[in-house]
C-alpha positions as CSV (number, residue, x, y, z in Angstrom):
1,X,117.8,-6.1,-117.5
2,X,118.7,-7.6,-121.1
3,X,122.0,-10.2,-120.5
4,X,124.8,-8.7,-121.5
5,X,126.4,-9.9,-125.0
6,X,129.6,-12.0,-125.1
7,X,132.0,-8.8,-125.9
8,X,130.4,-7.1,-123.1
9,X,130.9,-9.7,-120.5
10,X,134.4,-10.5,-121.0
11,X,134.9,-6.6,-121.1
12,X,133.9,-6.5,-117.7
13,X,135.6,-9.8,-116.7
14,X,139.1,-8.0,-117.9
15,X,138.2,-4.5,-116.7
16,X,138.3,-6.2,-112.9
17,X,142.1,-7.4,-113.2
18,X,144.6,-5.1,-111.5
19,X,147.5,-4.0,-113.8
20,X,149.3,-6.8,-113.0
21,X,147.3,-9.6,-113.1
22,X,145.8,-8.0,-116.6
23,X,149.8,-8.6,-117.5
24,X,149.9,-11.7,-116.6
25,X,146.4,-13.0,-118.4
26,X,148.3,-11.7,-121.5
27,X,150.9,-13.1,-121.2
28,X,149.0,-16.7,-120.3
29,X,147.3,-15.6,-123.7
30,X,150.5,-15.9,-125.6
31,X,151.8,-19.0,-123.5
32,X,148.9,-20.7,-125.5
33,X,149.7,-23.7,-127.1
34,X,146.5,-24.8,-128.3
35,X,145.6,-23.2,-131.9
36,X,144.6,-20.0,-132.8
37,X,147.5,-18.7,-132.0
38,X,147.8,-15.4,-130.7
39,X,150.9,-13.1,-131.9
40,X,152.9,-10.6,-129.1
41,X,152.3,-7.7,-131.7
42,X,148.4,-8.0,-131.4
43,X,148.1,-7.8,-127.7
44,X,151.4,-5.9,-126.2
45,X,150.4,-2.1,-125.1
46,X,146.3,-3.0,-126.1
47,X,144.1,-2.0,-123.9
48,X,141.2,-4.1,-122.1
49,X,138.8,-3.3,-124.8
50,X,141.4,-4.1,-127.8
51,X,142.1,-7.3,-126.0
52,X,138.4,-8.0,-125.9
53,X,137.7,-8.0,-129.6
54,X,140.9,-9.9,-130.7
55,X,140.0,-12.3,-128.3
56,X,136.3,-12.4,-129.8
57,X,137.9,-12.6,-133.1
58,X,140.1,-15.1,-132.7
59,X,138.3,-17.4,-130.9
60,X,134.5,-16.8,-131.9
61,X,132.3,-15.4,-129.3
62,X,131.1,-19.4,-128.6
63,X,135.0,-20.6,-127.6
64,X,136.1,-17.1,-126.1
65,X,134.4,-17.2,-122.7
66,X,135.8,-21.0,-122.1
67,X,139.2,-19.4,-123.3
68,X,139.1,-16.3,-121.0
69,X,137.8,-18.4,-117.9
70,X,140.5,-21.3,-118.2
71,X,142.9,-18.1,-118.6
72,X,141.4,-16.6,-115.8
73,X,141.8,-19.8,-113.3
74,X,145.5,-20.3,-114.2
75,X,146.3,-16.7,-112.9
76,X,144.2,-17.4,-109.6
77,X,141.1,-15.1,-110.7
78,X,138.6,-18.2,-110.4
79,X,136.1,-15.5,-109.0
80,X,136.1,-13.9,-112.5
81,X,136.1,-16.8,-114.3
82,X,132.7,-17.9,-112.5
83,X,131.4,-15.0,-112.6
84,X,132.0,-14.8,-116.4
85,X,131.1,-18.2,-116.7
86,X,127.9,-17.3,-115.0
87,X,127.0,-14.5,-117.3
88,X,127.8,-16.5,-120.9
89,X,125.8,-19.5,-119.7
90,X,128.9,-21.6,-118.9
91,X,129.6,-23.6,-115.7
92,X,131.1,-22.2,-112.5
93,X,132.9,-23.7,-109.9
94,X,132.9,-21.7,-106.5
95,X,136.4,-21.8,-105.9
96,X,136.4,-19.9,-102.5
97,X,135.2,-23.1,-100.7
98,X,136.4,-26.4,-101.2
99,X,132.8,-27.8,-99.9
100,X,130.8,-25.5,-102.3
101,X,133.2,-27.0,-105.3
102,X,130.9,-28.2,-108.3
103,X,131.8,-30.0,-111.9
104,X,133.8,-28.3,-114.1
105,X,133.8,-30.6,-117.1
106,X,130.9,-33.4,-117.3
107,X,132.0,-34.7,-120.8
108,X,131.6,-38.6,-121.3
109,X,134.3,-40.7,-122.9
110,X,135.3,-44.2,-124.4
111,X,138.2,-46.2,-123.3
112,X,137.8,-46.2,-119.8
113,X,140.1,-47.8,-117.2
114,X,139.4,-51.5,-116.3
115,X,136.1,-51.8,-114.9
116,X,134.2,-48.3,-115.6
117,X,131.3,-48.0,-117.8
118,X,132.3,-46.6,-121.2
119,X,129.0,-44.0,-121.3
120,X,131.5,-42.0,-118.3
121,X,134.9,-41.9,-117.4
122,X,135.9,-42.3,-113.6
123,X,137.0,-39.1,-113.3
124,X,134.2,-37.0,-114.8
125,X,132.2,-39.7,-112.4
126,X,134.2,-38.9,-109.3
127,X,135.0,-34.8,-110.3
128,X,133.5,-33.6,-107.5
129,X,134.8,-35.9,-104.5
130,X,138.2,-35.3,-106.0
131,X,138.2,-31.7,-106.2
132,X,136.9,-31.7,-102.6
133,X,139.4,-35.0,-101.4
134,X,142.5,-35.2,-102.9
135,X,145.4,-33.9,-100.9
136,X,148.7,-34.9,-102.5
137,X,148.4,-32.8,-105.5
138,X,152.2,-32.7,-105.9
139,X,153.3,-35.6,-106.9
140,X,150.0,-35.5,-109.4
141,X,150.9,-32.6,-110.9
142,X,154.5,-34.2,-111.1
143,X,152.9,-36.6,-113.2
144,X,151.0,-34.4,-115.2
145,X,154.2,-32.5,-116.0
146,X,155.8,-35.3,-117.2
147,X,153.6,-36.7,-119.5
148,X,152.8,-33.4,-120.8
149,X,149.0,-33.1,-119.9
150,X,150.0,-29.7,-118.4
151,X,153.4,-27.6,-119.4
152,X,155.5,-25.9,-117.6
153,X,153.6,-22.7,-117.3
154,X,150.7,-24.0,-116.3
155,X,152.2,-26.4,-113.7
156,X,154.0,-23.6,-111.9
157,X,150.3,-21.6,-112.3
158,X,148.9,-24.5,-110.2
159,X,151.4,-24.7,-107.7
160,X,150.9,-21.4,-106.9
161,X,147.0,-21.7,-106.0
162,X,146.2,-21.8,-102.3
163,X,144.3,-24.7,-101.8
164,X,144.1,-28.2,-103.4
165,X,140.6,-27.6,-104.4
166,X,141.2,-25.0,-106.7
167,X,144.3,-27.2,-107.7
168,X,142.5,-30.2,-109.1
169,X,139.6,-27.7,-110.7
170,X,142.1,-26.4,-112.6
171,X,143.9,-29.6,-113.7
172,X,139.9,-30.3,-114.3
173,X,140.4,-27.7,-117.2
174,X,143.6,-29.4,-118.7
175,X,141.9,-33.0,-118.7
176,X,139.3,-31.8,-121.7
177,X,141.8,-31.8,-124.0
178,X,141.2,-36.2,-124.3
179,X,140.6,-39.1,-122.8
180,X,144.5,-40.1,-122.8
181,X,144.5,-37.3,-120.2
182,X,142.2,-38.5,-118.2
183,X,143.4,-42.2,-118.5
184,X,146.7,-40.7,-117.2
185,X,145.1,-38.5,-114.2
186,X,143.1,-41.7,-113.4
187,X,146.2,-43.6,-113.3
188,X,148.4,-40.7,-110.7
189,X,145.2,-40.7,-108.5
190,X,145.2,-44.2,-108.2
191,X,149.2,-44.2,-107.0
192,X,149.4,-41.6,-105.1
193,X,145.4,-41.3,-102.9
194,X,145.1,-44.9,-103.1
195,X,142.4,-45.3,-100.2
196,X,140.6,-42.6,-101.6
197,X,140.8,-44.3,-105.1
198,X,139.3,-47.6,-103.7
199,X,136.8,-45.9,-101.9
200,X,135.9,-44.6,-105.0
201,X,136.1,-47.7,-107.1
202,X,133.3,-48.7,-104.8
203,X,130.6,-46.3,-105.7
């Protein structure tokens, strides 16, 4: 069977919301704050398919998967979004079990905290033992908040996922926007799972 085309895949990845949670990736679409911009008049009453185009129009049919699946994890749909992922050649994460969890990001980056080679940072080093280890997501995504790595619709997104796992995977998807974000997750892991940190620091 020939793999199904961009459009086609994220067609399909919509088409398996319920009302509701189809609602609410709109409405995550508009919450956007990261240019294109997409306007209330050009998704509001569309259907699947209408959102489908403007969504490969707007974003290109290279960006749009990654744009859909980040979309997809905030509402709690991290099935979808791996199973999109999987079909658009991106990477997925297994969200249902915290010991299946795999990398999410991967990117290297300059300006490391003390002590870390600059080729990668600590946390796309560590990803995966965080995902899998870190408990007190709370006061991390306190943190986050604060210095406006996440926003307020995105924070109240992750508090609302089930486990921690699929917690830190998502604040995985907030932490590409720089290194500064990273610096500043490295810096909240370090406070608040501090024997996990310097068990880490070993490695």
């Amino acid at each position: 069977m020939a793999p199904k085309t961009t459009k086609a895949a994220i067609k399909d990845s919509l088409a398996n919301l319920s009302q509701d949670k189809f609602a609410e990736f709109v409405e995550q679409l508009l919450d956007r704050r990261t240019p294109p911009k997409v306007r209330r008049s050009e998704v509001e009453g569309k259907s699947r398919l209408a959102v489908t185009n403007l969504l490969v129009s707007t974003f290109t049919e290279s960006k749009a998967p990654q744009v859909v699946q980040e979309i997809l994890r905030d509402i709690g749909c991290s099935d979808e979004a791996d199973e999109l992922a999987a079909e658009t050649g991106g990477t997925t994460s297994q969200p249902g079990s915290c010991n299946n969890a795999g990398p999410s990001s991967g990117a290297a980056a300059g300006n490391q905290p003390a002590g870390k080679s600059p080729e990668e940072h600590f946390v796309d080093k560590h990803e995966l033992e965080l995902i899998n280890r870190v408990s007190n997501v709370n006061p991390i995504l306190d943190g986050l908040l604060k210095q406006q790595v996440i926003d307020r619709e995105k924070y109240m997104a992750i508090r609302k996922m089930i486990t921690s796992c699929d917690q830190i995977r998502a604040v995985y998807v907030s932490l590409q926007s720089g290194v500064k974000c990273k610096d500043i997750f490295y810096e909240l892991v370090k406070k608040h799972e501090k024997f996990l940190f310097e068990e880490l620091e070993k490695l």
